[in-house]
N, C-alpha and C positions, 0 to 999 in steps of 0.2 A: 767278047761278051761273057759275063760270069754268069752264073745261075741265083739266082734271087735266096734258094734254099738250098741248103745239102741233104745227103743223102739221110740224116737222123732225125732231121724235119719233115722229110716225104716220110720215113716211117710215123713220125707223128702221126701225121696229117692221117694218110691210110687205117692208123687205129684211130683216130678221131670220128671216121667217117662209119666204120663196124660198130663203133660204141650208140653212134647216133642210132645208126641201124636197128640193133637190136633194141633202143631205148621207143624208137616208133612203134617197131612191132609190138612190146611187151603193152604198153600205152594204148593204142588201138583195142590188142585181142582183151586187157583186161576193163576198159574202159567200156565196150560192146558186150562183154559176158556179164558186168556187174548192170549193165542198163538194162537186162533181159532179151537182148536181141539171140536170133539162132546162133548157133555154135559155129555152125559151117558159112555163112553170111558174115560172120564176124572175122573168121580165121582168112574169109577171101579178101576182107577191107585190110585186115591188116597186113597179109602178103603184098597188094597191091600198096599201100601207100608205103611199106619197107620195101618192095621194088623203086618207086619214084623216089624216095630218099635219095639209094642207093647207085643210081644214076645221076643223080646231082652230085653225089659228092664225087662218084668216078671222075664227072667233067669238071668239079673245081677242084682235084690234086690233078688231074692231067693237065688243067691251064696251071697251077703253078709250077707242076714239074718243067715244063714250055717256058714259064715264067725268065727274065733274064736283064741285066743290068750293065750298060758297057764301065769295060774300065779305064776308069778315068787318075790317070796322074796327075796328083794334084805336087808343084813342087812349089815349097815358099820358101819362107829365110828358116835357117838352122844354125843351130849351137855352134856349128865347125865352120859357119862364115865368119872373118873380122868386122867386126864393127858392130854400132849398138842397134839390135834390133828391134822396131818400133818406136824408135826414140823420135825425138822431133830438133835432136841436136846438128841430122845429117843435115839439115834440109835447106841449109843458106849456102850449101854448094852446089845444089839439084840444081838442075838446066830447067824444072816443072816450076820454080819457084822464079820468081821477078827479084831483079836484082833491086837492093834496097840503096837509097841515093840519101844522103843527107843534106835534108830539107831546110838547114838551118844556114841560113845566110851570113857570111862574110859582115862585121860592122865596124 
């Protein structure tokens, strides 16, 4: 199994979820001081809902860091095999193919 992400995407990710972070707080605490709410009522909504952010985003970089992909060998035709590859010239020697009979009768 490979990991879905590397280790330059989990840092993303991790600053993605600080940027959020502090983008709710600031949102909140200015959002509640400019509507005239208390100072200290304001600064508790907005620790609170930049804690819940910040717990979601811990649990969505920890399931992608989890995150994972099997690996799968895929081998088809290449360059360094003989023969024409996807042609439809092999195919009247193929055993997948019916052998063709000619239908036209003796006169």
């Amino acid at each position: 199994m490979k990991p879905v992400l590397d280790d330059n995407a989990l840092g993303w990710a991790r600053r993605g979820v600080w940027a959020v972070c502090i983008a709710v707080y600031l949102i909140v605490f200015v959002g509640g001081v400019l509507a005239g709410g208390d100072e200290l009522l304001t600064v508790g909504r907005a620790i609170g809902t930049t804690l819940t952010a910040a717990v979601l985003g811990k649990l969505a970089v920890g399931l992608l860091e989890r995150a994972s992909l099997p690996e799968v060998e895929e081998k088809g035709p290449s360059d360094e095999q003989p023969g024409p590859v996807g042609s439809l010239v092999g195919l009247i020697a193929s055993t997948n193919v019916a052998q063709q009979e000619d239908t036209a009768s003796p006169a």
